[in-house]
gemmi code that builds the backbone of each chain (N, CA, C; Angstrom):
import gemmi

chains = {
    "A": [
        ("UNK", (40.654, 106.938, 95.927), (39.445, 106.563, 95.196), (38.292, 106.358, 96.177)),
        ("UNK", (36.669, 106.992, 95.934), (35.282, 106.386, 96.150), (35.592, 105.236, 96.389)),
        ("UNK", (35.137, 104.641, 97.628), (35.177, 103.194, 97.584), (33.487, 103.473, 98.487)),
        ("UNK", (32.645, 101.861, 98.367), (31.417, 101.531, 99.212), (31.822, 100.013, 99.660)),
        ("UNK", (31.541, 99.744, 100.705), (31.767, 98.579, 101.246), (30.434, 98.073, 101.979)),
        ("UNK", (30.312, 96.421, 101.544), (29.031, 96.040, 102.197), (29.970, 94.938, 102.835)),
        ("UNK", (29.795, 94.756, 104.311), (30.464, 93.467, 104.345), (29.809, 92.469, 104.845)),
        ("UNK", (28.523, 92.596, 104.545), (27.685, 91.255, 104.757), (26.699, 91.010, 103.769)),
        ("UNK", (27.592, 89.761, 102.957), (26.897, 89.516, 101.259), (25.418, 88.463, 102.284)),
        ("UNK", (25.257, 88.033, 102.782), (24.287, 87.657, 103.080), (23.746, 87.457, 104.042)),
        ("UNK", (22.185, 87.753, 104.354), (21.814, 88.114, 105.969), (20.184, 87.120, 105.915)),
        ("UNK", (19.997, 87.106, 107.070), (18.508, 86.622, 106.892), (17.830, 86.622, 108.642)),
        ("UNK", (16.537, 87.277, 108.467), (16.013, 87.627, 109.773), (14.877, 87.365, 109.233)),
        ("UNK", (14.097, 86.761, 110.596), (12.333, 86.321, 110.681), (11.543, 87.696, 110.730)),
        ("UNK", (10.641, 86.820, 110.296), (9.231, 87.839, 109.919), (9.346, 88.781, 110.948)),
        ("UNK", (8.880, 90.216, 111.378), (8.331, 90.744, 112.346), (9.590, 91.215, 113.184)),
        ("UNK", (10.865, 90.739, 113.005), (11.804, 91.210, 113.931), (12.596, 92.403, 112.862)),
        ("UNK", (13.392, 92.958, 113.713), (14.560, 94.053, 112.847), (15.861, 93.595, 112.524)),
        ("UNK", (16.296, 94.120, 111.130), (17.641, 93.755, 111.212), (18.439, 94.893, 110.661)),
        ("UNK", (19.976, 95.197, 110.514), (20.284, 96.049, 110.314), (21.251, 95.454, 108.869)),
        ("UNK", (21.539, 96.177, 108.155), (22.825, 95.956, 106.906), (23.499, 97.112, 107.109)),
        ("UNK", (24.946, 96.499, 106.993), (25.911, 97.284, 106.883), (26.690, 98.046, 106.116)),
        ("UNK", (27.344, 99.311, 106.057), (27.717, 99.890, 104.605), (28.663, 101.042, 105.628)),
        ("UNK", (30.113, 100.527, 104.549), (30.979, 102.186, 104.836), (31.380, 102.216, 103.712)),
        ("UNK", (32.063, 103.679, 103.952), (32.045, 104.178, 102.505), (33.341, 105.096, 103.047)),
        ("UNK", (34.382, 105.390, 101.931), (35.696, 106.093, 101.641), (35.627, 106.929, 100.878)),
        ("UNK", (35.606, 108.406, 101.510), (35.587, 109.250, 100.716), (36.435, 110.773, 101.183)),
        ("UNK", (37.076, 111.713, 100.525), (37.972, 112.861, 100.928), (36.815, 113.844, 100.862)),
        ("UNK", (35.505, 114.040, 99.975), (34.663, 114.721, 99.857), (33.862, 115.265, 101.344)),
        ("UNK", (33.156, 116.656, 101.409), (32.145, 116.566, 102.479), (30.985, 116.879, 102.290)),
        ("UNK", (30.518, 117.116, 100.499), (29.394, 117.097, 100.032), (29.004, 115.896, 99.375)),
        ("UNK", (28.215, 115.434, 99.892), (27.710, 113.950, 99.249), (26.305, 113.293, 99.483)),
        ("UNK", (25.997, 112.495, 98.426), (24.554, 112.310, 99.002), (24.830, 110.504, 99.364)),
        ("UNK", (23.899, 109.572, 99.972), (24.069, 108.410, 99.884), (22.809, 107.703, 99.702)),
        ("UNK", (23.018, 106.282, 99.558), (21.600, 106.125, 99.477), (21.717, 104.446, 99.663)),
        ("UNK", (20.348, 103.857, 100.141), (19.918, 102.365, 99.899), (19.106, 101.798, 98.705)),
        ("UNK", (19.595, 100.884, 98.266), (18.443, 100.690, 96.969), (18.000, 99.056, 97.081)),
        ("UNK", (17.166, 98.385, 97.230), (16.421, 97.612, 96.973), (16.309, 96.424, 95.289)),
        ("UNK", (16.990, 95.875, 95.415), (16.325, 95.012, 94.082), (15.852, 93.302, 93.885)),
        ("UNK", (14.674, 93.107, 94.213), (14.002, 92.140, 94.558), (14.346, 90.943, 93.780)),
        ("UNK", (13.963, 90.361, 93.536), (13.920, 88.763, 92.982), (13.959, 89.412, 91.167)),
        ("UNK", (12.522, 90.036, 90.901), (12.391, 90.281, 89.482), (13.918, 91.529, 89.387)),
        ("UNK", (14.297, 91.793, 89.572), (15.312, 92.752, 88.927), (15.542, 94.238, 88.911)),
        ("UNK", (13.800, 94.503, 88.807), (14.117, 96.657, 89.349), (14.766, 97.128, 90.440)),
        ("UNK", (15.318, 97.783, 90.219), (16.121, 98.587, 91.421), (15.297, 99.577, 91.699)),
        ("UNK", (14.934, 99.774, 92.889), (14.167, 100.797, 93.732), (14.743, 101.355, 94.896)),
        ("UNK", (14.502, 102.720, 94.651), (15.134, 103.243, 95.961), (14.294, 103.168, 97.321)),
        ("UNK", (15.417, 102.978, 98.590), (14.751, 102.975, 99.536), (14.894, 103.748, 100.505)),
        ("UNK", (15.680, 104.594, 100.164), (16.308, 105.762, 101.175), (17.444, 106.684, 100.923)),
        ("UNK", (17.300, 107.961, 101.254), (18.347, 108.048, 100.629), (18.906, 109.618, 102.161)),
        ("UNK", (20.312, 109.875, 101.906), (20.524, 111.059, 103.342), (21.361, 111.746, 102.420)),
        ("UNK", (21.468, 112.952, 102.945), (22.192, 113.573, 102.603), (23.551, 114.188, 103.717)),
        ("UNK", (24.584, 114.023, 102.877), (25.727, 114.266, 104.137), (25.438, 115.187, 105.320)),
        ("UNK", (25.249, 116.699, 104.389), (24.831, 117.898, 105.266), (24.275, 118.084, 106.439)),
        ("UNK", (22.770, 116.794, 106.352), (21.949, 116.992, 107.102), (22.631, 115.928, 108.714)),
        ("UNK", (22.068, 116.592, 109.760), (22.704, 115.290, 110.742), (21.739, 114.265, 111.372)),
        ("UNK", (20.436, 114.814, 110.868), (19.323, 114.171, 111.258), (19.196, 112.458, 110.150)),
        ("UNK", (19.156, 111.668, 110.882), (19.202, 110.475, 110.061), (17.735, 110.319, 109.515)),
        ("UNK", (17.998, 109.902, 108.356), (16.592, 109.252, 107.280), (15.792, 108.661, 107.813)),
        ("UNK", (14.442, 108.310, 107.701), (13.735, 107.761, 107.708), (12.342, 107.445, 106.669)),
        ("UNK", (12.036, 106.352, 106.280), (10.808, 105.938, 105.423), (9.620, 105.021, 105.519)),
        ("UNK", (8.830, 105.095, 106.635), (7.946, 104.149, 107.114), (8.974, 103.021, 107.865)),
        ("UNK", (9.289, 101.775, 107.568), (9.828, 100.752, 108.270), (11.465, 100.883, 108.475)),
        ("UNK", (11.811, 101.650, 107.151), (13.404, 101.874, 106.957), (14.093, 103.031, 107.885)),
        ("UNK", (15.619, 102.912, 107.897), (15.931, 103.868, 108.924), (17.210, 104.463, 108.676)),
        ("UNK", (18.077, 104.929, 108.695), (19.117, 104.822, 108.538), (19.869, 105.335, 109.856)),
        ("UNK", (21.577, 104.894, 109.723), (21.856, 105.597, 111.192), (23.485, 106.041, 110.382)),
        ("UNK", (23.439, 107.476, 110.811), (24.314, 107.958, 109.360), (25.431, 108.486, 110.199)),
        ("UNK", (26.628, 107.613, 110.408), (27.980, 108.291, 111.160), (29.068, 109.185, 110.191)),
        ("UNK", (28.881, 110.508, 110.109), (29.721, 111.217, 109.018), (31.144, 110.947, 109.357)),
        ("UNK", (31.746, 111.228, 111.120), (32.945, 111.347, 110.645), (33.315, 109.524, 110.997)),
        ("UNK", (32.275, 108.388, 111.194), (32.886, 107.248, 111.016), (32.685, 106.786, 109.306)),
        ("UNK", (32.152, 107.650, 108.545), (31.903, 107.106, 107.107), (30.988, 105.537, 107.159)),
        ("UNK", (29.972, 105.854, 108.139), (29.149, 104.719, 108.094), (27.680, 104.897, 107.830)),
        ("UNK", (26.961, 104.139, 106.739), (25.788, 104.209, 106.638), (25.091, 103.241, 106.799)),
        ("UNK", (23.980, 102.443, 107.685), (23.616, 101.501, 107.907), (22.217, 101.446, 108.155)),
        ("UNK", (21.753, 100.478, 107.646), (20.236, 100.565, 107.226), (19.690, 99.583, 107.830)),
        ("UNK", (18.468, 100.299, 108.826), (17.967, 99.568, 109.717), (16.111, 99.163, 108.966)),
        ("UNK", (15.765, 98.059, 109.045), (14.581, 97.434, 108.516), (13.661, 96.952, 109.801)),
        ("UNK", (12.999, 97.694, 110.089), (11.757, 96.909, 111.549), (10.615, 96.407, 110.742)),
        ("UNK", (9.950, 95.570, 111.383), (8.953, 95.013, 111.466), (8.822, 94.019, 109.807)),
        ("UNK", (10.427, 93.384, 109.273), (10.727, 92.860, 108.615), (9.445, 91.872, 107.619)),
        ("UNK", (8.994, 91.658, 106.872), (8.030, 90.938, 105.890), (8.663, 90.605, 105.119)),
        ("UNK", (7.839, 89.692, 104.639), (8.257, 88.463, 103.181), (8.760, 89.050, 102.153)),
        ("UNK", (8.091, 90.795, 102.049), (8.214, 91.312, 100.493), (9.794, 92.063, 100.356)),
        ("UNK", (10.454, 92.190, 101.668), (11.540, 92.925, 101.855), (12.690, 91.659, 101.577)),
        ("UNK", (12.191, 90.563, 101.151), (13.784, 89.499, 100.549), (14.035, 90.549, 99.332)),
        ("UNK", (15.382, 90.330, 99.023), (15.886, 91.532, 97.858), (17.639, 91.406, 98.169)),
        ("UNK", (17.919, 91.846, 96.881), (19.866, 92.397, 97.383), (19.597, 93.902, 97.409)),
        ("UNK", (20.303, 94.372, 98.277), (20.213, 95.349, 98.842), (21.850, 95.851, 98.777)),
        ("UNK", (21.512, 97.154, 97.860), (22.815, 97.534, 97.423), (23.333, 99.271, 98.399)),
        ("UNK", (24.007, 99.568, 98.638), (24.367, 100.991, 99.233), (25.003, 102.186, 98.038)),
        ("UNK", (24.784, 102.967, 97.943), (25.467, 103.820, 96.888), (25.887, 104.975, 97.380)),
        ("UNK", (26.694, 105.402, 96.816), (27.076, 107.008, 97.314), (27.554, 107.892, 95.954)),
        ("UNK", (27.384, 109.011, 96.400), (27.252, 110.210, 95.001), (27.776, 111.164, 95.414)),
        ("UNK", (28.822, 112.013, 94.683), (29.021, 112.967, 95.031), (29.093, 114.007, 93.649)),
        ("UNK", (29.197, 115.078, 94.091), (29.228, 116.302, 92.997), (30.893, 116.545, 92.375)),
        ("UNK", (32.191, 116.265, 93.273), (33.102, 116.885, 92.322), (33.551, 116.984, 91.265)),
        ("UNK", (34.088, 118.295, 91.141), (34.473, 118.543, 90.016), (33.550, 118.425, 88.732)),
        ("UNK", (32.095, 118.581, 89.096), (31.327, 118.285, 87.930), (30.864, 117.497, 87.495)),
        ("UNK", (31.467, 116.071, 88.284), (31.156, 114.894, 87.394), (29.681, 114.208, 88.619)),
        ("UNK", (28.856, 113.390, 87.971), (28.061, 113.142, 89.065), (28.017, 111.194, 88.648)),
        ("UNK", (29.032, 110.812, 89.707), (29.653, 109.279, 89.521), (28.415, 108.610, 90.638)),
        ("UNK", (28.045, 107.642, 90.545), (27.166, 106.782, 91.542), (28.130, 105.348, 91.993)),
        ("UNK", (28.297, 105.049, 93.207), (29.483, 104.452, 93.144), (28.320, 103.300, 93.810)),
        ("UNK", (28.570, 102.236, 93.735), (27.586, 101.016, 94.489), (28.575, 99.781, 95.569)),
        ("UNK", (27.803, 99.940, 96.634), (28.467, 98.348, 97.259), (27.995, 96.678, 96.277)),
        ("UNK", (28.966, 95.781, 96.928), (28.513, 95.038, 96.048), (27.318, 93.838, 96.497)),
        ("UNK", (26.530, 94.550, 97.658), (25.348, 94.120, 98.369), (25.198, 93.173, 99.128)),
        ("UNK", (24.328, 92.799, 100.237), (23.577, 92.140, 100.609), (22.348, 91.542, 100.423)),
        ("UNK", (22.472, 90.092, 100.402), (21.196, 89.396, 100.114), (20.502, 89.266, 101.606)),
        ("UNK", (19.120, 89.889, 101.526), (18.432, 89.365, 102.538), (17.300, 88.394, 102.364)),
        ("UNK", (17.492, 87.198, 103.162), (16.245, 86.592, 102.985), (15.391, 86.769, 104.396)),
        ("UNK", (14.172, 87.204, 104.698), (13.174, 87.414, 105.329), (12.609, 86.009, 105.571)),
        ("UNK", (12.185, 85.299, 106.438), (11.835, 83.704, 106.833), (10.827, 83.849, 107.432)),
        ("UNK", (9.828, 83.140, 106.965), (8.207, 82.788, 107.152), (8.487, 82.223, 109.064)),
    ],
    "B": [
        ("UNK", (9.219, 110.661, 90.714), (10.145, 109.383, 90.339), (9.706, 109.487, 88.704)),
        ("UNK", (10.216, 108.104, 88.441), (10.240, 108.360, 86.942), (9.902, 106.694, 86.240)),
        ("UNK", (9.274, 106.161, 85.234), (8.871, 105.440, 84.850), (9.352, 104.729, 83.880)),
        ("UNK", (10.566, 103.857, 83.642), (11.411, 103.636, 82.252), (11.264, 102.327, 81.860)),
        ("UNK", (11.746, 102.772, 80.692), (10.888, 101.197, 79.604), (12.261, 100.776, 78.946)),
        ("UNK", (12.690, 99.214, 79.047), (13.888, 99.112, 78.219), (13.098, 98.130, 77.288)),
        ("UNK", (14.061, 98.054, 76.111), (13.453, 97.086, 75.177), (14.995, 96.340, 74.451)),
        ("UNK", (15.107, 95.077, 73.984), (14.433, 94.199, 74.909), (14.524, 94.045, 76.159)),
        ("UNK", (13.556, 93.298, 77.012), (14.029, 92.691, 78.423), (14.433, 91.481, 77.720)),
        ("UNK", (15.275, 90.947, 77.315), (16.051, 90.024, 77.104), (16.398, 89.889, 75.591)),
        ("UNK", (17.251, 89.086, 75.513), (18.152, 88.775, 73.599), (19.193, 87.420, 74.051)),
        ("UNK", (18.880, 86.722, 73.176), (19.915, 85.370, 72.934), (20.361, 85.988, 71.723)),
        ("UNK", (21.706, 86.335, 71.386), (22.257, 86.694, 70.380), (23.790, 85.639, 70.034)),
        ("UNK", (24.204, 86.164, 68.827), (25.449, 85.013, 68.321), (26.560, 86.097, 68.563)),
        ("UNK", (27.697, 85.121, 68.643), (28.898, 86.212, 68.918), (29.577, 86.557, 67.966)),
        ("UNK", (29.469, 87.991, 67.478), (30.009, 88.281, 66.414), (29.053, 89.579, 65.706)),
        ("UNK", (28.054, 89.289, 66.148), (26.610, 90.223, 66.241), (26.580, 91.682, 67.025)),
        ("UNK", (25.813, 92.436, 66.688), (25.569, 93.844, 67.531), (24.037, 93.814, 68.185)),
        ("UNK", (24.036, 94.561, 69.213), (22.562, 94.538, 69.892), (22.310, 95.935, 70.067)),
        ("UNK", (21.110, 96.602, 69.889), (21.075, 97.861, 70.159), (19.342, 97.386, 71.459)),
        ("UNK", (19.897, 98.260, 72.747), (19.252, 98.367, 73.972), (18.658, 99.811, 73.710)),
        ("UNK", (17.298, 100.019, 73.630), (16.736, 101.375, 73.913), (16.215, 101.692, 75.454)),
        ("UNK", (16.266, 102.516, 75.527), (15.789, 103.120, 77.140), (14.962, 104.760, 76.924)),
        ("UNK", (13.824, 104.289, 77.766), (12.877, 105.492, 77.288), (12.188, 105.906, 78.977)),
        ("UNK", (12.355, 106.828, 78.753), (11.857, 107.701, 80.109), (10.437, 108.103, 79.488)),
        ("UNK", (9.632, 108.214, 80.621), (8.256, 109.214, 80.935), (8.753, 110.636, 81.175)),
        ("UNK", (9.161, 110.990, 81.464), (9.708, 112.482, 81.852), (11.326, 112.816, 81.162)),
        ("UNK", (11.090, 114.120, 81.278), (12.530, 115.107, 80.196), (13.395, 114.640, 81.575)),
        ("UNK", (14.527, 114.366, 81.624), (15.860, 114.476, 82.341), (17.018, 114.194, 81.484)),
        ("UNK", (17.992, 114.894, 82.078), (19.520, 115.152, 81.760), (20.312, 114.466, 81.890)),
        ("UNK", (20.534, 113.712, 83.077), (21.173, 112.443, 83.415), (20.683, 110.977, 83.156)),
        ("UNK", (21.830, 110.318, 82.576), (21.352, 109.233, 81.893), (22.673, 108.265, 82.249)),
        ("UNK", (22.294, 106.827, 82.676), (23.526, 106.134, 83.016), (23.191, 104.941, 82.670)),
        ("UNK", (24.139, 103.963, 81.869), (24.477, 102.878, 81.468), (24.660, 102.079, 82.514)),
        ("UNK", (24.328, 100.958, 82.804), (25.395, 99.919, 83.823), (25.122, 98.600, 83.326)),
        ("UNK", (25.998, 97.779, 83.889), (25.778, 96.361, 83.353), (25.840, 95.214, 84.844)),
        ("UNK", (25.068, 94.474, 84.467), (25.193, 93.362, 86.463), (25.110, 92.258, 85.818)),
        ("UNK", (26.075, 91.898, 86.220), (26.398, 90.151, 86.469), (24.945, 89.628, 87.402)),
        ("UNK", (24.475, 88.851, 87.077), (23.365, 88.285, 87.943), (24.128, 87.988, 89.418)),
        ("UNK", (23.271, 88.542, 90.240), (23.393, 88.470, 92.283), (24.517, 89.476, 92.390)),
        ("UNK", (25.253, 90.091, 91.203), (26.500, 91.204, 91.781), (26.209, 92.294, 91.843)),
        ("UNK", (27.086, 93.301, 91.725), (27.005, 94.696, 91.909), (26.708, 95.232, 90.591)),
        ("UNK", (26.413, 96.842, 90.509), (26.536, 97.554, 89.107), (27.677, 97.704, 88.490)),
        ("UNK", (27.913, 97.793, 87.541), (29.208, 98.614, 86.764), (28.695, 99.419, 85.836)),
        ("UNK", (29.281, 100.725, 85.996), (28.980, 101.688, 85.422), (30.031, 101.478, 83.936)),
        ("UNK", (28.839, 101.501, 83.261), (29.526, 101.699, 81.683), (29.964, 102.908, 80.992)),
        ("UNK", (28.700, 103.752, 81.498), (29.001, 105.290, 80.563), (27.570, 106.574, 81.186)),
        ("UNK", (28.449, 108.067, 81.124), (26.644, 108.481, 81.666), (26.737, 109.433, 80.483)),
        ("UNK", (25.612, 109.207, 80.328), (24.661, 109.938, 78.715), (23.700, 111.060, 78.952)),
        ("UNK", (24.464, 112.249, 79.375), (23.993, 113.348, 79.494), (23.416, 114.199, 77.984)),
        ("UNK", (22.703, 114.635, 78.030), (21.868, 114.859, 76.433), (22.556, 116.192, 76.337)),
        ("UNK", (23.153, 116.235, 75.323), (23.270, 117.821, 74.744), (25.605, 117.774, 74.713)),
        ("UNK", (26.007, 116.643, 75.517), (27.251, 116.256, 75.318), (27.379, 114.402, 75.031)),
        ("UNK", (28.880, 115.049, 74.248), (28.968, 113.172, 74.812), (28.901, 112.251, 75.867)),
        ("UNK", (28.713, 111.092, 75.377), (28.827, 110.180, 76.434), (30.204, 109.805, 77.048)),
        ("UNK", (30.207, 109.830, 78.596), (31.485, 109.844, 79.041), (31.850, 108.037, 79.677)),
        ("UNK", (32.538, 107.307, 78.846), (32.851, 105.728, 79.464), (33.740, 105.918, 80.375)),
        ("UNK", (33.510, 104.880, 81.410), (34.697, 104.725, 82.556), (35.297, 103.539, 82.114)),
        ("UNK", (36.326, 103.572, 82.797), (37.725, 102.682, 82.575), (37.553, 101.286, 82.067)),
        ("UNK", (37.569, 100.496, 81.040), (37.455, 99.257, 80.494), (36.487, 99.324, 79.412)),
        ("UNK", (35.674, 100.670, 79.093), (34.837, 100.746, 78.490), (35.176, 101.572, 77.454)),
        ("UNK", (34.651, 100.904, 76.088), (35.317, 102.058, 75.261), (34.149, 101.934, 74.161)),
        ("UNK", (34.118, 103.535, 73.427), (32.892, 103.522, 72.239), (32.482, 102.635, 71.260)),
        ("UNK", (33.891, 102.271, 70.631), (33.562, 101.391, 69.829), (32.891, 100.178, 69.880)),
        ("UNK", (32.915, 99.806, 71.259), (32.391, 98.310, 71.345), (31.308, 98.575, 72.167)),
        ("UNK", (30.491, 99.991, 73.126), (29.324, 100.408, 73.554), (28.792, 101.354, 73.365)),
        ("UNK", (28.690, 101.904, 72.079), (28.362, 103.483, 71.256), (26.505, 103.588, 71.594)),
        ("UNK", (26.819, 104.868, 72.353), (25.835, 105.582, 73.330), (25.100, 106.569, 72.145)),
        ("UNK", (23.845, 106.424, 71.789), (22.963, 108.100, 71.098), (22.276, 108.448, 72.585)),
        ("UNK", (22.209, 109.533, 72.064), (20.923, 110.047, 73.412), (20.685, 111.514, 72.709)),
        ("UNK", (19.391, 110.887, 71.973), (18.939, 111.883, 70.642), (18.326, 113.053, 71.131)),
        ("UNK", (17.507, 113.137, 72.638), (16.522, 113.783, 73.196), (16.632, 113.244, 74.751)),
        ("UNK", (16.077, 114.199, 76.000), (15.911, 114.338, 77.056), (15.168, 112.918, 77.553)),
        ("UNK", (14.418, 112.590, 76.519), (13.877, 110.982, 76.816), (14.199, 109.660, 76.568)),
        ("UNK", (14.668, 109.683, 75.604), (15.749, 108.596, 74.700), (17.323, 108.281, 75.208)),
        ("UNK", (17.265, 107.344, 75.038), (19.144, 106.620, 74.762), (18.987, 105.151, 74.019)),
        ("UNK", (20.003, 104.732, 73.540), (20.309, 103.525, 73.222), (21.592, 103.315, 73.454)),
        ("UNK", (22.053, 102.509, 73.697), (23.419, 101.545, 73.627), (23.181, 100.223, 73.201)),
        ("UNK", (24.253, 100.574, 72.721), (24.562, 99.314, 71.753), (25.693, 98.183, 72.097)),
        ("UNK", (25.526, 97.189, 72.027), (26.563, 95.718, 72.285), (27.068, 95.727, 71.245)),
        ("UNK", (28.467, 95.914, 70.523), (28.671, 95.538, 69.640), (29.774, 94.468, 69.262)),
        ("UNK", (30.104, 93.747, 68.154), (30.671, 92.483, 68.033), (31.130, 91.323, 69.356)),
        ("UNK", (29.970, 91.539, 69.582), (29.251, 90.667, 71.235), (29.952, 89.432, 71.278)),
        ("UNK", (30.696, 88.796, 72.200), (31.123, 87.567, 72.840), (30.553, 86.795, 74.010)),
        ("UNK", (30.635, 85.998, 74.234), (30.170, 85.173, 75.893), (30.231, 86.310, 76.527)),
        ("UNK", (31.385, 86.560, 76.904), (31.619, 87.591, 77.754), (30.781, 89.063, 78.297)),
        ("UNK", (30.327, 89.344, 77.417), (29.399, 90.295, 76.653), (28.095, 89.822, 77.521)),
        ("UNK", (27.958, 88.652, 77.945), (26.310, 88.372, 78.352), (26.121, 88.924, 79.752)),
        ("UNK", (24.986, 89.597, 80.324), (24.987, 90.414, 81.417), (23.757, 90.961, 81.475)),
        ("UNK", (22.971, 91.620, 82.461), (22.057, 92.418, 82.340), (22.312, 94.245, 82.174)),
        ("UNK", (21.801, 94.749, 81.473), (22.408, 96.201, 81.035), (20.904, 97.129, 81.332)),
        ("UNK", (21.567, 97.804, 82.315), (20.411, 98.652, 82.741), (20.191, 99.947, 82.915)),
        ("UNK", (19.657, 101.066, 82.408), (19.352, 102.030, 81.964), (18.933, 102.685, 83.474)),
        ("UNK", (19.656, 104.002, 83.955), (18.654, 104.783, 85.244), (18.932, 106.195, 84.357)),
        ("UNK", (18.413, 107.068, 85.265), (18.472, 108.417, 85.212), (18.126, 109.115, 86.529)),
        ("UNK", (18.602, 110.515, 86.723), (18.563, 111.061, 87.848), (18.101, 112.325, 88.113)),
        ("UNK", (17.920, 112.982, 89.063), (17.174, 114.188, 89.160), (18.084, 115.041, 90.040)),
        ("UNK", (19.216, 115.843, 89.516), (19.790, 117.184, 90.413), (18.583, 117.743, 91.337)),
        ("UNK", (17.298, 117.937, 90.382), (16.407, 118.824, 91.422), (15.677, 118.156, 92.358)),
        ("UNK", (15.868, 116.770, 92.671), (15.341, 116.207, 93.478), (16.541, 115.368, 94.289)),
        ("UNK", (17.544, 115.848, 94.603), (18.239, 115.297, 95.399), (19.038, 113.936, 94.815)),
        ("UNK", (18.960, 114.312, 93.818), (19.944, 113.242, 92.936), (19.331, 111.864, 92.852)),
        ("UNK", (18.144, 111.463, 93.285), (17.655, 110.438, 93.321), (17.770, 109.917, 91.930)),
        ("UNK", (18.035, 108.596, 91.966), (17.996, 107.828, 90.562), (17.179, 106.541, 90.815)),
        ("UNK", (16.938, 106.221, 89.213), (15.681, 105.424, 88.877), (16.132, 104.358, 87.959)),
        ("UNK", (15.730, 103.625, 87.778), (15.915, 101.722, 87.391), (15.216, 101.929, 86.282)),
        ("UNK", (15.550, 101.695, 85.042), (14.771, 100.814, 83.962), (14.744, 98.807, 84.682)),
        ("UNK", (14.399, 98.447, 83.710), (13.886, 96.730, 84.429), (14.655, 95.885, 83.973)),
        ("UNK", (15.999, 96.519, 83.289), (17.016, 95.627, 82.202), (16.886, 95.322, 81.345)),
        ("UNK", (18.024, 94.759, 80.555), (17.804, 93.526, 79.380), (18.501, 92.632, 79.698)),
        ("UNK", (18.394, 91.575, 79.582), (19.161, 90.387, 79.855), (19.615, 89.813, 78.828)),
        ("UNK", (21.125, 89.745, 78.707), (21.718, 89.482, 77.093), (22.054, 88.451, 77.140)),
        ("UNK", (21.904, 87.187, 76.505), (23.288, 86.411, 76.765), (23.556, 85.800, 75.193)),
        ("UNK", (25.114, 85.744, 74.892), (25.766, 85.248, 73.704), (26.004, 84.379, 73.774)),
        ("UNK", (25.812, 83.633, 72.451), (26.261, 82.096, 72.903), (27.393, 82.100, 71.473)),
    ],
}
model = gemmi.Model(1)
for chain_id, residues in chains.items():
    chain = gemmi.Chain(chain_id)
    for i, (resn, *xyz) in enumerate(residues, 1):
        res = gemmi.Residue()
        res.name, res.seqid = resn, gemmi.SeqId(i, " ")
        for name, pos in zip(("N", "CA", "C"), xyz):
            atom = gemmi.Atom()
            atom.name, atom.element = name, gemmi.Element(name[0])
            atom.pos, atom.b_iso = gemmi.Position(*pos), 0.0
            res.add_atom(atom)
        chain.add_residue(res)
    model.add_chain(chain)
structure = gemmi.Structure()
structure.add_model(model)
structure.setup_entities()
């Protein structure tokens, strides 16, 4: 079975510095997409990144980063220059295509709090 | 990206009652997914509501008690039906884009709870 693993339910780093969250993931597949998602205090889930297996070049989105180990099955999401607005649980997901079906599998997140 | 509207964002309902959750997209897409979150936990996928087949539930989930329409490329509803405590949760509506790299999108929830 898809499995996503977060193993740090809660993190917290000061204003202005970087921190990283952690995420592996179990999978027999070698087409797959993955992704970070964001969901703040109010409740929307927003994406914040997302890689695709194929590629070997790791993601990037203004502050976000990712550092994408295929054959360690690790995806880990790096945050610089950390702000107030980035507190959120921060979930990891992964997707794949087989067999037709298109399943979104989720870790069960990290809370970050960001400190004034 | 894509812009989705659930209605309600919230319901205090009695147990024994049905709730019907609508979810409405700005844009036509194909993929359509149910989930439900325990407040501070993870998702659970309830069911994905691809338009033009049925809705497919995963394991613990069954029609009768979360019966999926998805009348059109923009529309879905699910429904809570003969709702318990148990039953209380936030239920949240995404959808996704094959042609954009599978990216998926958040409705803003509903927040149910039975008393």
């Amino acid at each position: 079975a898809q499995t996503v693993t977060q193993s740090q339910p809660e993190m917290s780093v000061q204003e202005a510095e970087t921190v990283t969250l952690s995420c592996t993931y179990d999978t027999s597949e070698n087409n797959y997409y993955l992704f970070w998602y964001k969901q703040p205090p109010s409740r929307q889930m927003i994406l914040v990144i997302r890689q695709e297996a194929y590629k070997q070049q790791n993601a990037t989105e203004n502050r976000f980063s990712v550092n994408f180990q295929k054959a360690a099955k690790s995806f880990s999401l790096k945050i610089s220059d950390s702000q107030l607005g980035d507190t959120a649980m921060y979930f990891c997901a992964f997707m794949n295509r087989a067999s037709g079906t298109y399943k979104y599998i989720f870790g069960t997140g990290t809370r970050l709090k960001v400190l004034a | 990206s894509a812009v989705i509207s659930q209605k309600p964002s919230r319901d205090i309902c009695q147990r024994g009652t049905s709730l019907t959750i609508q979810c409405q997209v700005d844009s036509q897409v194909t993929m359509m997914f149910w989930y439900r979150q325990q407040p501070g936990q993870s998702l659970t996928l309830i069911a994905t509501a691809n338009q033009g087949s049925e809705a497919t539930y995963e394991s613990g989930f069954v029609i009768d008690k979360f019966p999926i329409s998805r009348p059109n490329l923009t529309f879905s509803t699910l429904t809570v039906s003969n709702m318990s405590p148990e039953d209380s949760s936030i239920y949240l509506c995404s959808v996704a884009y094959p042609g954009n790299r599978y990216e998926q999108y958040f409705g803003p929830g509903t927040r149910l709870t039975v008393t």
